[in-house]
C-alpha positions as CSV (number, residue, x, y, z in Angstrom):
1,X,-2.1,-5.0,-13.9
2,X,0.8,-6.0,-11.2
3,X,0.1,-3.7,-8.5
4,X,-3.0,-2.8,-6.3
5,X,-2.7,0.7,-6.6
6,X,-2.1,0.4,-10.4
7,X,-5.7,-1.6,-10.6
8,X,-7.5,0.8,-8.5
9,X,-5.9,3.7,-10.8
10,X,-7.4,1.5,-14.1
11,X,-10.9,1.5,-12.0
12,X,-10.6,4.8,-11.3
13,X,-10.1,5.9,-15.2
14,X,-13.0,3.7,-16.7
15,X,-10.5,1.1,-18.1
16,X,-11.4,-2.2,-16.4
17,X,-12.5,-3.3,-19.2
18,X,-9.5,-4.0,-20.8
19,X,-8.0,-5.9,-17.8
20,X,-7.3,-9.7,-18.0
21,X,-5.4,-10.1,-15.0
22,X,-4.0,-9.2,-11.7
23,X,-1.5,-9.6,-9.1
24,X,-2.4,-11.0,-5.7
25,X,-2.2,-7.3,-4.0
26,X,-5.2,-5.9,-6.3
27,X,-7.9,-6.5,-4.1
28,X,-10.0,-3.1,-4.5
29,X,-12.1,-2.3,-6.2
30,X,-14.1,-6.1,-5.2
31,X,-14.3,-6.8,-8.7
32,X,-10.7,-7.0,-9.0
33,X,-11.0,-9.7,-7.1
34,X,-12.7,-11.8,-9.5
35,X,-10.1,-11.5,-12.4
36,X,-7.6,-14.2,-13.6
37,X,-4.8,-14.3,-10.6
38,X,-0.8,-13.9,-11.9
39,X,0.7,-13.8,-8.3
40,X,2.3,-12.0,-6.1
41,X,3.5,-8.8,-8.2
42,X,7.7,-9.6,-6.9
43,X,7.6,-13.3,-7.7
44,X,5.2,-13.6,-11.3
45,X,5.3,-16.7,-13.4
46,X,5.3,-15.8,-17.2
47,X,4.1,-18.9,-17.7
48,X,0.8,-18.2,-15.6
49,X,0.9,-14.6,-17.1
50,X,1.0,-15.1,-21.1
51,X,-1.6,-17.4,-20.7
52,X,-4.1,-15.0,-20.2
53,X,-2.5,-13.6,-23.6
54,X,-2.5,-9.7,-22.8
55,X,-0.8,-7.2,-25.2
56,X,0.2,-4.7,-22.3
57,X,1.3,-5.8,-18.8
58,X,1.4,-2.6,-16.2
59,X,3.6,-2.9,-13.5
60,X,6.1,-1.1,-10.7
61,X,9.6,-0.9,-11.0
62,X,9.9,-3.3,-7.9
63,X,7.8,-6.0,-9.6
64,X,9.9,-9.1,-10.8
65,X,12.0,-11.0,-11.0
66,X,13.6,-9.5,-13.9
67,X,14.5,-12.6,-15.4
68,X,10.3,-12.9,-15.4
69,X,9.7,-10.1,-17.1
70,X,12.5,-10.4,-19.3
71,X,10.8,-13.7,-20.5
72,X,7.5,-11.6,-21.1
73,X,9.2,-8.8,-23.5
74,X,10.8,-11.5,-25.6
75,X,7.1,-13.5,-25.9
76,X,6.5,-10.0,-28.0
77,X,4.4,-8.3,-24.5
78,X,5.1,-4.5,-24.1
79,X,5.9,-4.1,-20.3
80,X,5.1,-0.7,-18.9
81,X,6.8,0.1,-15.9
82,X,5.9,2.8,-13.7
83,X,7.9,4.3,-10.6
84,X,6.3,3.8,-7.4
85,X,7.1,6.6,-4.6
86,X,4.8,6.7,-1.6
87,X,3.9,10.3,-1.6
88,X,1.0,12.5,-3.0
89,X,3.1,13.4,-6.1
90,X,4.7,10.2,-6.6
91,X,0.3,8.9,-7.1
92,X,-0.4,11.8,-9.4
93,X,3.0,10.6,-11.6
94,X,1.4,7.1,-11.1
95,X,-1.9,8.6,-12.3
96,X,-0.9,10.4,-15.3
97,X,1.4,7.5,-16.5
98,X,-1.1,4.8,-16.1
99,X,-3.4,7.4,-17.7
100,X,-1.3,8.3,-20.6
101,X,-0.4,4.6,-21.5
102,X,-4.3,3.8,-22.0
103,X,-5.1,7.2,-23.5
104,X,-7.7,8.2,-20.9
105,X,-5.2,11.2,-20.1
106,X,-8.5,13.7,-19.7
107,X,-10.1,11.2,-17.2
108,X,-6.3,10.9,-15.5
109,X,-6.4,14.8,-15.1
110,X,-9.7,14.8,-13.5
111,X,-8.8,11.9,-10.9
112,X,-5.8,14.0,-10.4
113,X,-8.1,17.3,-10.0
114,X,-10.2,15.2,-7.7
115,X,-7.4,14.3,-5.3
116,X,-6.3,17.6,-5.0
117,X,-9.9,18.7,-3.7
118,X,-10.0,15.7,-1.3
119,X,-6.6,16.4,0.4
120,X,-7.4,20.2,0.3
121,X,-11.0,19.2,2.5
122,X,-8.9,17.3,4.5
123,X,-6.1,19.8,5.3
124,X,-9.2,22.6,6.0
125,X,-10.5,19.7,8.5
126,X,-7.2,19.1,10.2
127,X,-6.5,21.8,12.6
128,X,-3.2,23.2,12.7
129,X,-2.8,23.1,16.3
130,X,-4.8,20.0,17.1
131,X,-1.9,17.5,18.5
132,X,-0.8,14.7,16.5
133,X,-0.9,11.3,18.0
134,X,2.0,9.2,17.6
135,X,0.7,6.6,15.7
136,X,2.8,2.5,15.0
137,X,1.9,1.0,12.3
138,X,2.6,-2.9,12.3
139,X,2.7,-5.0,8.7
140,X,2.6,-8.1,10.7
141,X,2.0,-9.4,14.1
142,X,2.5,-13.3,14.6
143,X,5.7,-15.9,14.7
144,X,9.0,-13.9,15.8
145,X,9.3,-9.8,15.6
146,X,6.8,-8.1,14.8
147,X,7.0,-6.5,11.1
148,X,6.9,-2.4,11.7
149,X,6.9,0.6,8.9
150,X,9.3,3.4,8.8
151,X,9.8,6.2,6.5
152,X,9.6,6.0,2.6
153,X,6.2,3.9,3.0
154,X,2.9,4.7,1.9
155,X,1.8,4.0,5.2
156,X,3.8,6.6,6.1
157,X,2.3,8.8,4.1
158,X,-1.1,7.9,4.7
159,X,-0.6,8.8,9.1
160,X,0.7,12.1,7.9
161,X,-2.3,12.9,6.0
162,X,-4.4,11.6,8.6
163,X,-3.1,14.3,11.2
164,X,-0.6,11.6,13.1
165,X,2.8,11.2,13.6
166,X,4.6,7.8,12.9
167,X,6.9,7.2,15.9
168,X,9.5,5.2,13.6
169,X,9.6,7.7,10.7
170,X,13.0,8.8,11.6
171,X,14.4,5.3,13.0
172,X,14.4,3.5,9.4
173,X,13.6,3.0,5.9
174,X,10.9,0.5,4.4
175,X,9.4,-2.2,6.6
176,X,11.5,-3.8,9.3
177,X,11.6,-6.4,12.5
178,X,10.6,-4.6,15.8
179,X,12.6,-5.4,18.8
180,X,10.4,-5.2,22.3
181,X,12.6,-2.4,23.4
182,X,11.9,-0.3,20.3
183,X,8.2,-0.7,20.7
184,X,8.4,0.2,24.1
185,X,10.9,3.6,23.5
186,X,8.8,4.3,20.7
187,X,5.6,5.0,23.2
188,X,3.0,5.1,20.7
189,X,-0.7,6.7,21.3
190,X,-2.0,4.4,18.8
191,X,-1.1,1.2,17.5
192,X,-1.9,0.4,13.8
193,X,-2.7,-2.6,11.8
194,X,-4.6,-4.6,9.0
195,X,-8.0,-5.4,9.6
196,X,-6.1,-8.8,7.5
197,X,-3.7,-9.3,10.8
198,X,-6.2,-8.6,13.2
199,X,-8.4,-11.6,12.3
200,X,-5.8,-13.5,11.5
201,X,-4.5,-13.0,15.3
202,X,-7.9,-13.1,16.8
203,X,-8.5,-9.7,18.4
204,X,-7.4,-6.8,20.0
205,X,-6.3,-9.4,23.3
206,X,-3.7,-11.5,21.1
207,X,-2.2,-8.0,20.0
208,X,-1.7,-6.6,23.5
209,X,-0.7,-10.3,24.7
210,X,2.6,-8.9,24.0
211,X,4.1,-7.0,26.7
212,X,6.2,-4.5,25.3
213,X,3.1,-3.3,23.2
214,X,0.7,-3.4,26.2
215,X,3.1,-1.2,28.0
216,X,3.2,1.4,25.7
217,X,0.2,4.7,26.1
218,X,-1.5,2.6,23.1
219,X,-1.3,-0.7,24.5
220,X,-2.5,0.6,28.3
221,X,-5.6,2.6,26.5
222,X,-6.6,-0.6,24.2
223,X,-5.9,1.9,21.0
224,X,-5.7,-0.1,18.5
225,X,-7.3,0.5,15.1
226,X,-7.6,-1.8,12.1
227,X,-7.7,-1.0,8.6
């Protein structure tokens, strides 16, 4: 498997069994973690890969190079690629194709089922009116600008669900640099990072040592939150 959310799916449907590797971003469940390691899922080795001999390799259509996997079909290893869109129905397509490609289609439609029920507790919990705090989330904080997410990301996503607002939504695509005078127009209530970054950085104190963020409503309450 060559994508987190691809191993947690083959958790999720009772299929570990049958895995022999992953990539470097599968790290839940834990036990993923203790599998045979073929890289980072946009820069594999099919060297490091077909010596784990698999039949079936399960990846995104951004995982590569192509030249890679290109090298993998011709060693006689079916390559199933799946589209990865970071929205609720872009996961249940993910679902059902991962499901259908290891026949556990019934156990796909109940993981799908059981999605469903979780977002519809959630939206029941979420009040309509209850105000949504402008939430920006940061990929990476450290050497030069800081690494922010706009629209089209599943972090995106995930602040919507959550009842927030991402403040750079409608300022780009993907995962870009943030300039000091974005972070600072883009006021966020809450700022949002790895738990990963934060240790990486320290704490809460190396975050805000940067003074655009510690100007900002987030930065002046201490909100930041790690996950």
């Amino acid at each position: 498997s060559v994508d987190g959310a691809i191993t947690e799916i083959v958790y999720a449907l009772k299929a570990e069994d049958a895995l022999v590797g992953v990539d470097t971003t599968s790290l839940y469940p834990p036990a993923a973690r203790e599998l045979a390691s073929v890289g980072y899922k946009r820069a594999l080795s099919a060297e490091g890969l077909l010596s784990l001999r698999p039949d079936l390799v399960l990846a995104t259509d951004d995982s590569g190079p192509p030249e890679v996997l290109e090298q993998i079909a011709r060693a006689g290893v079916a390559i199933r690629q799946i589209h990865d869109q970071p929205t609720v129905p872009g996961l249940k397509e993910k679902i059902q194709s991962v499901a259908g490609t290891l026949d556990r289609d019934a156990a796909g439609a109940a993981l799908s089922a059981d999605i469903d029920a979780q977002l519809e507790d959630l939206a029941a919990r979420l009040k309509a009116d209850a105000p949504r705090p402008r939430v920006l989330f940061l990929l990476h904080v450290g050497s030069g600008n800081d690494l922010a997410a706009g629209r089209e990301t599943a972090i995106d996503t995930v602040i919507r669900l959550a009842g927030g607002d991402n403040v750079l939504h409608d300022a780009f695509t993907g995962y870009k640099p943030l300039s000091a005078e974005s972070a600072l127009a883009a006021a966020p209530d809450v700022i949002l990072l790895t738990e990963r970054n934060l240790a990486d950085l320290g704490g809460i104190d190396a975050v805000l040592a940067r003074a655009a963020l510690a100007a900002t409503p987030a930065g002046r309450a201490r909100r930041v939150i790690a996950m």
